[in-house]
Backbone as XML, in Angstrom:
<?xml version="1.0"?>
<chain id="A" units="angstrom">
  <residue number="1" name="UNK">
    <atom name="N" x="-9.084" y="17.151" z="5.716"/>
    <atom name="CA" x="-8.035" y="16.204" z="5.371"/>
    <atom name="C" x="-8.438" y="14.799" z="5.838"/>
  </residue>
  <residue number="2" name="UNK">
    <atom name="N" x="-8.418" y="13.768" z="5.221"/>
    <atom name="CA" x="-8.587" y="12.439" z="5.386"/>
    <atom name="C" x="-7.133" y="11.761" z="5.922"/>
  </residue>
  <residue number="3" name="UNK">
    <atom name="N" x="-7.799" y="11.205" z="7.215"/>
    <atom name="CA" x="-6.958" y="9.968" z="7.719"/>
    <atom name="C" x="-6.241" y="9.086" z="6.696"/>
  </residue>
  <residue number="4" name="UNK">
    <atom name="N" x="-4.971" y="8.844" z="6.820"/>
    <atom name="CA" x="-4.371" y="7.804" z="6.229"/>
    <atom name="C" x="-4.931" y="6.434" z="6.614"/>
  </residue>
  <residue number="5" name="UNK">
    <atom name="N" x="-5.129" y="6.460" z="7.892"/>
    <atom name="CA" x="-5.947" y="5.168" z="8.176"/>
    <atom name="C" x="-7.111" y="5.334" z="8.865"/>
  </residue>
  <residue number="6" name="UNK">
    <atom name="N" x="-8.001" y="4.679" z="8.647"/>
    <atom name="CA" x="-9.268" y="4.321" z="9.384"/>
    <atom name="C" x="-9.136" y="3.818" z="10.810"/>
  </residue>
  <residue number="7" name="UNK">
    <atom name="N" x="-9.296" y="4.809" z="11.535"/>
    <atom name="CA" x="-8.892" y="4.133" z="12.764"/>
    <atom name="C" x="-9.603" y="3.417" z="13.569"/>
  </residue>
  <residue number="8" name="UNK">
    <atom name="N" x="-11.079" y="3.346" z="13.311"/>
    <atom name="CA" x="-11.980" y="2.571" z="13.850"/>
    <atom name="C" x="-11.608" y="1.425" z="13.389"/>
  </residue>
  <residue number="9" name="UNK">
    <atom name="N" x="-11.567" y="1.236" z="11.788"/>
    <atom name="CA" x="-10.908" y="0.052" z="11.549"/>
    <atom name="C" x="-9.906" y="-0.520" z="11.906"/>
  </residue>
  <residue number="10" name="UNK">
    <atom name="N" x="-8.952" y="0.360" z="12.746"/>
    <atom name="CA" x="-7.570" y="-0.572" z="12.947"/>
    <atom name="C" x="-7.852" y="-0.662" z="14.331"/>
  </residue>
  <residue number="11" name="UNK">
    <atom name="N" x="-8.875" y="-0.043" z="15.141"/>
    <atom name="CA" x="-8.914" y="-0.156" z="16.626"/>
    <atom name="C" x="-9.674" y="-1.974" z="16.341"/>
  </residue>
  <residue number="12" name="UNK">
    <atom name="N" x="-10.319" y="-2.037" z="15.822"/>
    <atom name="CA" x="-11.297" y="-3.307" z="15.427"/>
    <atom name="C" x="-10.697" y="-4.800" z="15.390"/>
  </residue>
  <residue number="13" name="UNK">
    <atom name="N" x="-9.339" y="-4.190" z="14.363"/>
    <atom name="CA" x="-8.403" y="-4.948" z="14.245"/>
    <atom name="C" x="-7.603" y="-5.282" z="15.171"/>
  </residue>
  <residue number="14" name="UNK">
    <atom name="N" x="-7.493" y="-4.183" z="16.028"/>
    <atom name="CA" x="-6.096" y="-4.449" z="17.210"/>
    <atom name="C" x="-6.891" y="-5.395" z="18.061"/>
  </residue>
  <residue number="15" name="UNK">
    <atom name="N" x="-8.444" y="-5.595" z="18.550"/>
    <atom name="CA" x="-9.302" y="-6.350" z="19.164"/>
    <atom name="C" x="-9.001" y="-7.683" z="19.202"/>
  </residue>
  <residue number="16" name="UNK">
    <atom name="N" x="-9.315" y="-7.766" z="17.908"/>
    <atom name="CA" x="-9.141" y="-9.157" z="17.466"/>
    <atom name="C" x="-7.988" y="-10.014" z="17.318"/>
  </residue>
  <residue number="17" name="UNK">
    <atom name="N" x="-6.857" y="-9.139" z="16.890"/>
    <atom name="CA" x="-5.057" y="-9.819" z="16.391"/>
    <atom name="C" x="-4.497" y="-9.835" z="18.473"/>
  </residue>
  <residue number="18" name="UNK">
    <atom name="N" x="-5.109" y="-8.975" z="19.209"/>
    <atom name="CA" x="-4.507" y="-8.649" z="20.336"/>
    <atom name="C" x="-3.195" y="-8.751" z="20.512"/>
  </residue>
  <residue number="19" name="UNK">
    <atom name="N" x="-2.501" y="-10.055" z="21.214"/>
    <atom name="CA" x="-1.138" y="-9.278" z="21.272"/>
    <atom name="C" x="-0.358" y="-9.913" z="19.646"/>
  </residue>
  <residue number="20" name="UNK">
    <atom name="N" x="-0.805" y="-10.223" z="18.923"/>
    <atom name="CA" x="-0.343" y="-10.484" z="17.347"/>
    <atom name="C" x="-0.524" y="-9.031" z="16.546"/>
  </residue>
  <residue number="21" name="UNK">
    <atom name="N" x="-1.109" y="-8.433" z="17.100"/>
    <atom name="CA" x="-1.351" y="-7.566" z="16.057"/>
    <atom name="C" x="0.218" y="-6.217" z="16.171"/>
  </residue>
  <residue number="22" name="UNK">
    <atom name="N" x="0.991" y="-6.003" z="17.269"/>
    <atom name="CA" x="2.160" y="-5.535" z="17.120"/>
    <atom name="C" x="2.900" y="-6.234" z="15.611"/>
  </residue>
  <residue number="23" name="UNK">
    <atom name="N" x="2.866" y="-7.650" z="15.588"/>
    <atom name="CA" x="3.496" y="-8.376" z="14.656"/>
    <atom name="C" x="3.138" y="-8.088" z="13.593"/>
  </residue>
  <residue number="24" name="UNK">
    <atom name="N" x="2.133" y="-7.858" z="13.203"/>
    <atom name="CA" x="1.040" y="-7.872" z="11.871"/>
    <atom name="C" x="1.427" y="-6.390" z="11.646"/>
  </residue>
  <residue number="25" name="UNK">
    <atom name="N" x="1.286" y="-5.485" z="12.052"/>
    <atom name="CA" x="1.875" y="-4.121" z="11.864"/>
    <atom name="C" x="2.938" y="-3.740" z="11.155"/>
  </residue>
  <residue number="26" name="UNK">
    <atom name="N" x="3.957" y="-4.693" z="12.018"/>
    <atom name="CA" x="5.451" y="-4.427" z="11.406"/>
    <atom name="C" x="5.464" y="-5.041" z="10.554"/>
  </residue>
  <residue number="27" name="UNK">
    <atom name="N" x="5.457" y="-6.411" z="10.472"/>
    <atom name="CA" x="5.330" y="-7.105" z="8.777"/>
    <atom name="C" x="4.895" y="-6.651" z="7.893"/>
  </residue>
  <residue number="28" name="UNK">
    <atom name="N" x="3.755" y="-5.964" z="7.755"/>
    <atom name="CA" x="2.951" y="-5.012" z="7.088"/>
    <atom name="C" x="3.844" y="-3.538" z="6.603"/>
  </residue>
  <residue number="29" name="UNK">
    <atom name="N" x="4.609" y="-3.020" z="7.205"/>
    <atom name="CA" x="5.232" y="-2.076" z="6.978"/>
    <atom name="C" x="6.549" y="-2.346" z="6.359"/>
  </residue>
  <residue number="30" name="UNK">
    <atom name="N" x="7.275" y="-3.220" z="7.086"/>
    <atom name="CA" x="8.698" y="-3.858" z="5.876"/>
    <atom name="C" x="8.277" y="-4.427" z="4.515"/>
  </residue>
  <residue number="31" name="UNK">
    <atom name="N" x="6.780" y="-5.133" z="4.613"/>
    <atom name="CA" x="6.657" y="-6.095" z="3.154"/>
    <atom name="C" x="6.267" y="-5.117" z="2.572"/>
  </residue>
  <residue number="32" name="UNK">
    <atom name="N" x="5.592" y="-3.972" z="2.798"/>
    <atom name="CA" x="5.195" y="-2.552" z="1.978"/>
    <atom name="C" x="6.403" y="-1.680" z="1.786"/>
  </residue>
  <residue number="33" name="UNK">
    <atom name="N" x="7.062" y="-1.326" z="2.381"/>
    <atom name="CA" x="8.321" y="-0.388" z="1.692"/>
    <atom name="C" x="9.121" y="-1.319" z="0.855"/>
  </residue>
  <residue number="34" name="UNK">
    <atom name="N" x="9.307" y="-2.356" z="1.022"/>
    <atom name="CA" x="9.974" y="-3.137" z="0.116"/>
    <atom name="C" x="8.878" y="-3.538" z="-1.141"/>
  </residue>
  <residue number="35" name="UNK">
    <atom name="N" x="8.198" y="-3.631" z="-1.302"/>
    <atom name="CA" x="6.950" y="-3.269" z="-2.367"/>
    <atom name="C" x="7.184" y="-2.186" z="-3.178"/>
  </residue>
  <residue number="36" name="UNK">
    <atom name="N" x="7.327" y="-1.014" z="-2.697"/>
    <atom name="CA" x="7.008" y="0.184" z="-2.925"/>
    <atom name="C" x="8.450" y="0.360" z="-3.724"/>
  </residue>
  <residue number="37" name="UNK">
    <atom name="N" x="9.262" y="-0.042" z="-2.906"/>
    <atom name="CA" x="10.679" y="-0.181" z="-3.865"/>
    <atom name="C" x="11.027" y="-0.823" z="-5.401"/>
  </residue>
  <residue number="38" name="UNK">
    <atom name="N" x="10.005" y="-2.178" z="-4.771"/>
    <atom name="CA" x="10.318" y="-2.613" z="-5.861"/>
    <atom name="C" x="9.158" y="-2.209" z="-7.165"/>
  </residue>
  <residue number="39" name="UNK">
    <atom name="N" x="7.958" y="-1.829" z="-6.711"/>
    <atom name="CA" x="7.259" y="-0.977" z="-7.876"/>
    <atom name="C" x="8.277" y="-0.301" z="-8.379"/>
  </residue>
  <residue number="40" name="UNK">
    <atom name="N" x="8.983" y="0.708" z="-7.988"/>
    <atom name="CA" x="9.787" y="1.367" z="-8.991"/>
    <atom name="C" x="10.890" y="1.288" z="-9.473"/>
  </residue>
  <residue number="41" name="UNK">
    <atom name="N" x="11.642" y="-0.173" z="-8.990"/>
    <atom name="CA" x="12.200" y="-0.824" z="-10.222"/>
    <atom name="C" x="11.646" y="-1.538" z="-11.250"/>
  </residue>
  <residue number="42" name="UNK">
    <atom name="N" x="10.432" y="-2.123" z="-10.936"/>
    <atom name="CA" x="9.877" y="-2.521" z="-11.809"/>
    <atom name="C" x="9.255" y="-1.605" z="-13.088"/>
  </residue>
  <residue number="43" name="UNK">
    <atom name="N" x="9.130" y="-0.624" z="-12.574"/>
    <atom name="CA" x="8.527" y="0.425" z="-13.407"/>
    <atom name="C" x="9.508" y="0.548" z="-14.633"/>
  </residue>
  <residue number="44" name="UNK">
    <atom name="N" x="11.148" y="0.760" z="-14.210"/>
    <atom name="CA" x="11.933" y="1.169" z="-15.331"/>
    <atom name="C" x="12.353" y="-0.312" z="-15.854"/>
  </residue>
  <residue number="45" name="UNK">
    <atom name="N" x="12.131" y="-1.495" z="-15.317"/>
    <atom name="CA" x="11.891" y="-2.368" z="-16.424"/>
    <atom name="C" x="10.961" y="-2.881" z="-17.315"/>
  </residue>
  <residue number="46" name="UNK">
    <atom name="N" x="9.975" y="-1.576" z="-16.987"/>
    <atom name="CA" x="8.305" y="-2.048" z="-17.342"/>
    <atom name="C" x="8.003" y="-3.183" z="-17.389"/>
  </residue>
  <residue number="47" name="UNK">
    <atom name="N" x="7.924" y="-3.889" z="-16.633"/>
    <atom name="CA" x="7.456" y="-4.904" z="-15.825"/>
    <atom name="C" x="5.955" y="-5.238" z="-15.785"/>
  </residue>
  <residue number="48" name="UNK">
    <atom name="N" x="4.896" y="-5.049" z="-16.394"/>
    <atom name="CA" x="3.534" y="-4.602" z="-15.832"/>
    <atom name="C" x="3.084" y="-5.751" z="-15.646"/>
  </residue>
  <residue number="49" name="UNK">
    <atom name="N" x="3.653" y="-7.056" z="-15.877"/>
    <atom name="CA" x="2.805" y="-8.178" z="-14.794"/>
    <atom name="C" x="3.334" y="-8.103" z="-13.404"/>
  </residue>
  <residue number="50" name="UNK">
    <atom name="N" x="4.515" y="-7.783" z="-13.267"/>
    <atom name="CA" x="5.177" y="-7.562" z="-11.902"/>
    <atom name="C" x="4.671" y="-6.683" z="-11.059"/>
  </residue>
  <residue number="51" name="UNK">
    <atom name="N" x="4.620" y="-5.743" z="-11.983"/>
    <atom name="CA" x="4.113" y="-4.373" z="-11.335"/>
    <atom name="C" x="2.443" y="-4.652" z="-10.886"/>
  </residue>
  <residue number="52" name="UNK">
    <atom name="N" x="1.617" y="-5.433" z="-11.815"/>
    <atom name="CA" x="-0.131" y="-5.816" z="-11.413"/>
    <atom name="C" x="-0.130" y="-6.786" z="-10.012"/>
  </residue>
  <residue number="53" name="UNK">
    <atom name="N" x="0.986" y="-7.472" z="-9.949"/>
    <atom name="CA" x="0.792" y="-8.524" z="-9.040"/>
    <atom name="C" x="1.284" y="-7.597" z="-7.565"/>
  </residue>
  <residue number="54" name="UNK">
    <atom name="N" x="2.257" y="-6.821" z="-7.627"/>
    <atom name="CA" x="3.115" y="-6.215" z="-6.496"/>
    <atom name="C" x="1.742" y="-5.418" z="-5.771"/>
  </residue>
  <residue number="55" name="UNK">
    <atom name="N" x="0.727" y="-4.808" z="-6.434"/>
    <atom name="CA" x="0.012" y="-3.706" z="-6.678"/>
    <atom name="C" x="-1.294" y="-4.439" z="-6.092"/>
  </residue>
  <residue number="56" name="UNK">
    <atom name="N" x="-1.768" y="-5.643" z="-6.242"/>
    <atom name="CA" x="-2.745" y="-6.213" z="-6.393"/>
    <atom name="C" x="-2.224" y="-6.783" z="-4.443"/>
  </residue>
  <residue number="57" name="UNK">
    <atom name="N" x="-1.263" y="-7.150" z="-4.258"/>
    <atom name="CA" x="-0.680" y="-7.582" z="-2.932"/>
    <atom name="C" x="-1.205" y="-6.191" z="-2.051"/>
  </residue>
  <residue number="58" name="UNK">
    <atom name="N" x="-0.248" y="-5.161" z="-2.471"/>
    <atom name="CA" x="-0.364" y="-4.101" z="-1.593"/>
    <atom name="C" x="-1.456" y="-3.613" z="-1.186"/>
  </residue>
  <residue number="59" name="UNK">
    <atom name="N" x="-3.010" y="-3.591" z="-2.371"/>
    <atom name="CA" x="-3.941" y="-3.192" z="-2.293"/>
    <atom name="C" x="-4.749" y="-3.980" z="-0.888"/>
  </residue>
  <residue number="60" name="UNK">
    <atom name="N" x="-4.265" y="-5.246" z="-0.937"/>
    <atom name="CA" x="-4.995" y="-6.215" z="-0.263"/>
    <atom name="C" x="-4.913" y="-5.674" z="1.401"/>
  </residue>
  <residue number="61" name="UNK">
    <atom name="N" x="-3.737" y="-6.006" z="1.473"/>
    <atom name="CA" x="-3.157" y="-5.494" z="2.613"/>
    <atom name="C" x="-3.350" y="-4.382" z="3.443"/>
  </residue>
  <residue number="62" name="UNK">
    <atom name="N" x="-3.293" y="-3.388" z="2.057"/>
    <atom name="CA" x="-3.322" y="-1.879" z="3.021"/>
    <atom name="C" x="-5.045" y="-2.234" z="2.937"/>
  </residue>
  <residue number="63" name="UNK">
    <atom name="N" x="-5.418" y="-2.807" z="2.501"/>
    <atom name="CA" x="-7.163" y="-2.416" z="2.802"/>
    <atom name="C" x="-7.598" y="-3.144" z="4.050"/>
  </residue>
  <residue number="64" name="UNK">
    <atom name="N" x="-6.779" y="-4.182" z="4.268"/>
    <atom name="CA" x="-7.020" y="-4.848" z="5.782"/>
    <atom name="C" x="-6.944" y="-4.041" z="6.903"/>
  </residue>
  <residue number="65" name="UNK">
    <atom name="N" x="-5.774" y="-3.235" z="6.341"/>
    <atom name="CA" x="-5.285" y="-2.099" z="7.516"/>
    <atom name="C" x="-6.214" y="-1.004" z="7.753"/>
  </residue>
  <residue number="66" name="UNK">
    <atom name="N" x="-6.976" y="-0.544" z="6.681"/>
    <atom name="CA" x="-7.638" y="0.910" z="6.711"/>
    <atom name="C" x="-7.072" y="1.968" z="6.215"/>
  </residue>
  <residue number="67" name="UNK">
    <atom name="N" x="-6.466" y="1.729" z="5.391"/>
    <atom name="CA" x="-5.153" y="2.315" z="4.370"/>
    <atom name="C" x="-6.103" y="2.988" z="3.224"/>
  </residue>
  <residue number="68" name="UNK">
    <atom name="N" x="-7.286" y="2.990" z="2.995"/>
    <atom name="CA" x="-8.126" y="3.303" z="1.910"/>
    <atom name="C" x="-7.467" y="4.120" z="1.178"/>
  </residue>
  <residue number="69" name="UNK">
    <atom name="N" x="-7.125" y="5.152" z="1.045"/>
    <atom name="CA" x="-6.495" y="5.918" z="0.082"/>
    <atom name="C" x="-5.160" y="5.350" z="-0.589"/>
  </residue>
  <residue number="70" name="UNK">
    <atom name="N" x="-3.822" y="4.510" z="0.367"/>
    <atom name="CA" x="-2.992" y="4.004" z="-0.587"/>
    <atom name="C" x="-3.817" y="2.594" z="-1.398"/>
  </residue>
  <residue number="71" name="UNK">
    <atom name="N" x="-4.941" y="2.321" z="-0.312"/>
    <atom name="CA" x="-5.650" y="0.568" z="-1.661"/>
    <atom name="C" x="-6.182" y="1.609" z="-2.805"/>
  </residue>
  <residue number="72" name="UNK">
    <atom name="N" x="-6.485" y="2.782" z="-2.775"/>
    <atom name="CA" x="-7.069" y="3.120" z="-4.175"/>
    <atom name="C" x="-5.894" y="3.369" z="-5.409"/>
  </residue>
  <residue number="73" name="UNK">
    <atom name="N" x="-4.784" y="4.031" z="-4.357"/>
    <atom name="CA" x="-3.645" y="4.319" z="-5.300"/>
    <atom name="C" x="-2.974" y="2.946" z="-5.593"/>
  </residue>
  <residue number="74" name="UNK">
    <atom name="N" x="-2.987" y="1.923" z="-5.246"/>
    <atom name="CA" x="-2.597" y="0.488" z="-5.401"/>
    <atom name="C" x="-3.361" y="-0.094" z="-6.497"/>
  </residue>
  <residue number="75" name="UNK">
    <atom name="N" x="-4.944" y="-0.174" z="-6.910"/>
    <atom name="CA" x="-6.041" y="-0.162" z="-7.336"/>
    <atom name="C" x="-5.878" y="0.335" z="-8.834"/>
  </residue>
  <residue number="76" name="UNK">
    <atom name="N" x="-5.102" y="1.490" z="-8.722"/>
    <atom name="CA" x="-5.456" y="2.509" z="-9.848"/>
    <atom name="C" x="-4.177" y="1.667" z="-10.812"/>
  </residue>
  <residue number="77" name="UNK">
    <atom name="N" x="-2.583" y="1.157" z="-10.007"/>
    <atom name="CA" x="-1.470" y="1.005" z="-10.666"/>
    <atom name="C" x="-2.107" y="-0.650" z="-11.358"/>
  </residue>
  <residue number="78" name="UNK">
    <atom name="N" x="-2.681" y="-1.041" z="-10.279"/>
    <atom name="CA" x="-2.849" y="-2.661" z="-11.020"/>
    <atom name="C" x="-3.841" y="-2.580" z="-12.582"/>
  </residue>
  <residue number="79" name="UNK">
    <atom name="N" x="-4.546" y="-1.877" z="-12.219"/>
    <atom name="CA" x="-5.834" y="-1.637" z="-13.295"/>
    <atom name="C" x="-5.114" y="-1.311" z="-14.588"/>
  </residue>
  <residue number="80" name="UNK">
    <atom name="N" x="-4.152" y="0.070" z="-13.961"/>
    <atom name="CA" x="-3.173" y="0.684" z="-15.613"/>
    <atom name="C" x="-2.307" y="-0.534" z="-15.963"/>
  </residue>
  <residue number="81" name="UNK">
    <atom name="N" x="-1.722" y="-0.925" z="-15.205"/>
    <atom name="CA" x="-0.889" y="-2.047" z="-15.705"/>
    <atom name="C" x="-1.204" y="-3.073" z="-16.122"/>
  </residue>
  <residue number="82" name="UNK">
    <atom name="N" x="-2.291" y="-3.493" z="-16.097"/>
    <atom name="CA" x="-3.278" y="-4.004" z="-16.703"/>
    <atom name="C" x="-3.184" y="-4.289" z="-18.314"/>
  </residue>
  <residue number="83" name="UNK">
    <atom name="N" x="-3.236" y="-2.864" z="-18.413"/>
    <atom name="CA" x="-3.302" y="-2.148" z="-19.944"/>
    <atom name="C" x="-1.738" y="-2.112" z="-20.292"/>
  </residue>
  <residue number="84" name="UNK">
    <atom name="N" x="-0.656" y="-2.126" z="-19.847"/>
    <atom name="CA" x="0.735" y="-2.225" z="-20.094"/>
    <atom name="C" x="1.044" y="-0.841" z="-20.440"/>
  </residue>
  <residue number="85" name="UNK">
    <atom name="N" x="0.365" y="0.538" z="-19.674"/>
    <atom name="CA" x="0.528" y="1.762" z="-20.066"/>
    <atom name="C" x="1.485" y="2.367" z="-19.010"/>
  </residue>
  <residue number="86" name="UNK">
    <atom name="N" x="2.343" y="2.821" z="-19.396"/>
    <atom name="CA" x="3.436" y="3.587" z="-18.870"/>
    <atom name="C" x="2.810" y="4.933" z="-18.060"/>
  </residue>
  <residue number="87" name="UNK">
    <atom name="N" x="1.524" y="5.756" z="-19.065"/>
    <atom name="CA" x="1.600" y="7.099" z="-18.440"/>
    <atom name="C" x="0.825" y="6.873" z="-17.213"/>
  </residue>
  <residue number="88" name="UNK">
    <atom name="N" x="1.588" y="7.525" z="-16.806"/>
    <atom name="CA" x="0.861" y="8.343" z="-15.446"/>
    <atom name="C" x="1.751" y="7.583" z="-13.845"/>
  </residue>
  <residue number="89" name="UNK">
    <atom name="N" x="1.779" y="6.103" z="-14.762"/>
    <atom name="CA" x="2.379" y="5.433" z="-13.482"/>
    <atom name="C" x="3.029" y="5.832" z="-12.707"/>
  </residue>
  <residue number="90" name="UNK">
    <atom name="N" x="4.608" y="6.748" z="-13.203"/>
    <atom name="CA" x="5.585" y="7.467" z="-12.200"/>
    <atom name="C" x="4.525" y="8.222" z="-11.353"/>
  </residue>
  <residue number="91" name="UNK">
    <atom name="N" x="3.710" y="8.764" z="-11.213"/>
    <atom name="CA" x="2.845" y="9.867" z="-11.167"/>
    <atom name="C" x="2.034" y="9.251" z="-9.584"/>
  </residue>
  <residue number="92" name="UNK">
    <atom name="N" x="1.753" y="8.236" z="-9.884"/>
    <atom name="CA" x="0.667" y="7.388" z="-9.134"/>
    <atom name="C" x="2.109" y="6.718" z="-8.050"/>
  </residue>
  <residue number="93" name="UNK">
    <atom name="N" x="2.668" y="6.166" z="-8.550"/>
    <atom name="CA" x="3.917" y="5.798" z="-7.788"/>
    <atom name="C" x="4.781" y="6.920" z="-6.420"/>
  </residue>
  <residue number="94" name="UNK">
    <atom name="N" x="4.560" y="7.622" z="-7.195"/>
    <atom name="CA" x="5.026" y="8.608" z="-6.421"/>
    <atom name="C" x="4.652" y="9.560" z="-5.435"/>
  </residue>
  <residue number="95" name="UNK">
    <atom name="N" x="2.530" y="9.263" z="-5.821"/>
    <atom name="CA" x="1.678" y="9.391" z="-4.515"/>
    <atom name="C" x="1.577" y="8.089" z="-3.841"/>
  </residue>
  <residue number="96" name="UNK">
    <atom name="N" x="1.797" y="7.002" z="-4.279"/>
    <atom name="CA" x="2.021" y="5.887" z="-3.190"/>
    <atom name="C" x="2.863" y="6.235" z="-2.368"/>
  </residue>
  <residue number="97" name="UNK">
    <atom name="N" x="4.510" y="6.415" z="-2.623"/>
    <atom name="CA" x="5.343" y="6.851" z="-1.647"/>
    <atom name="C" x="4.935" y="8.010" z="-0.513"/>
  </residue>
  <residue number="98" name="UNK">
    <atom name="N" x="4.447" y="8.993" z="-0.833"/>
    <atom name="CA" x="3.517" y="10.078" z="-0.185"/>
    <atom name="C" x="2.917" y="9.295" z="0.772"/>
  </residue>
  <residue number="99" name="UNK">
    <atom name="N" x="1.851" y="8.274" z="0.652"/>
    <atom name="CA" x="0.762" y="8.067" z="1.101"/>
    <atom name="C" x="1.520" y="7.255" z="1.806"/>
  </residue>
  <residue number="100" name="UNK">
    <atom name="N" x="2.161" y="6.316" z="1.597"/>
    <atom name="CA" x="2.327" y="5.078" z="2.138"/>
    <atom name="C" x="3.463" y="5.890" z="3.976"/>
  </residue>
  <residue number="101" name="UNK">
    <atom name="N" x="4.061" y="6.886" z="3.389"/>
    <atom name="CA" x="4.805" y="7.733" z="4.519"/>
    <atom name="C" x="3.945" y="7.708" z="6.081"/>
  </residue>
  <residue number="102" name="UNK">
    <atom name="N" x="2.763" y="8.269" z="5.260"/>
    <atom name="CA" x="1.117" y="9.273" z="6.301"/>
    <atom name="C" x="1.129" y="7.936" z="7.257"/>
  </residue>
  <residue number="103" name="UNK">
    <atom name="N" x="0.740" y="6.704" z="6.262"/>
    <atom name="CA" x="-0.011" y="5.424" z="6.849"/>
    <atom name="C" x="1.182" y="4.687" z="7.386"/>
  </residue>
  <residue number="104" name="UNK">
    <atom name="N" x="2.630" y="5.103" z="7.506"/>
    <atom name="CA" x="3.880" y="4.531" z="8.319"/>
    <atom name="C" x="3.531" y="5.237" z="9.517"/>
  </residue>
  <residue number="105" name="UNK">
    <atom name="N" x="3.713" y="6.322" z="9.459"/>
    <atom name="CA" x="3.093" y="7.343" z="10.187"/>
    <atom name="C" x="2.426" y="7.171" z="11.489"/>
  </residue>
  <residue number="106" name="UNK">
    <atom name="N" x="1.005" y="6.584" z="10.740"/>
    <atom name="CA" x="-0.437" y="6.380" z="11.642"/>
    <atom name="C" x="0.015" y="5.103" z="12.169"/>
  </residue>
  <residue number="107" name="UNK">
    <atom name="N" x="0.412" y="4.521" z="11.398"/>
    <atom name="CA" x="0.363" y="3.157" z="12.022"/>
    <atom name="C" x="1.662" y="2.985" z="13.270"/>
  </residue>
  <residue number="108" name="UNK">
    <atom name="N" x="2.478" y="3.641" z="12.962"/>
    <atom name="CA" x="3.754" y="3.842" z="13.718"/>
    <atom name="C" x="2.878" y="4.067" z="15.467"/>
  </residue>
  <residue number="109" name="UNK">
    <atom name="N" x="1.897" y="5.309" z="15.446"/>
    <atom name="CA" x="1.904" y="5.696" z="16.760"/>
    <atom name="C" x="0.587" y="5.531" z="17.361"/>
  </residue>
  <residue number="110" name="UNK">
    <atom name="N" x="0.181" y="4.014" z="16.628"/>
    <atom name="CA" x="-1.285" y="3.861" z="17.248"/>
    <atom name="C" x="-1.173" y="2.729" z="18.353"/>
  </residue>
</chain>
């Protein structure tokens, strides 16, 4: 089973942000569930510039963090939406929520 987060990477990170990086954590976790929310309103307004830009944010972010698996599932929504294609999105959306849980998770008790 793969880490939700890279923890070498976030030990790396905690180095450097030192006592900022508590801050950077939590911001990181409210501006992502509220993301994640709003991907799936956006979804039922099919939205797909909303949805590329929300997606293209999140990717950034969680990849700073060591989030690799939700930046791929972030990755995958910007790319489809891209294309203004509906399938699969609920699908992918709904392993974001999954994923994004793991990496509340990790990040919660590091």
């Amino acid at each position: 089973m793969t880490q939700a987060v890279d923890l070498e990477a976030l030990a790396a990170l905690k180095d450097i942000m030192e006592d900022e990086f508590t801050a950077l954590v939590q911001t990181y976790l409210a501006d992502t569930e509220a993301r994640v929310a709003l991907l799936h309103e956006l979804l039922t307004q099919q939205d797909f510039d909303e949805i590329r830009k929300n997606a293209h944010s999140m990717k950034g972010s969680s990849s700073n963090l060591g989030a690799s698996l939700l930046t791929d599932l972030c990755f995958q929504v910007e790319q489809q939406s891209k294309g203004n294609h509906l399938d699969g999105l609920d699908t992918l959306l709904s392993q974001i929520d999954e994923e994004f849980l793991l990496v509340k998770e990790a990040l919660e008790n590091c």
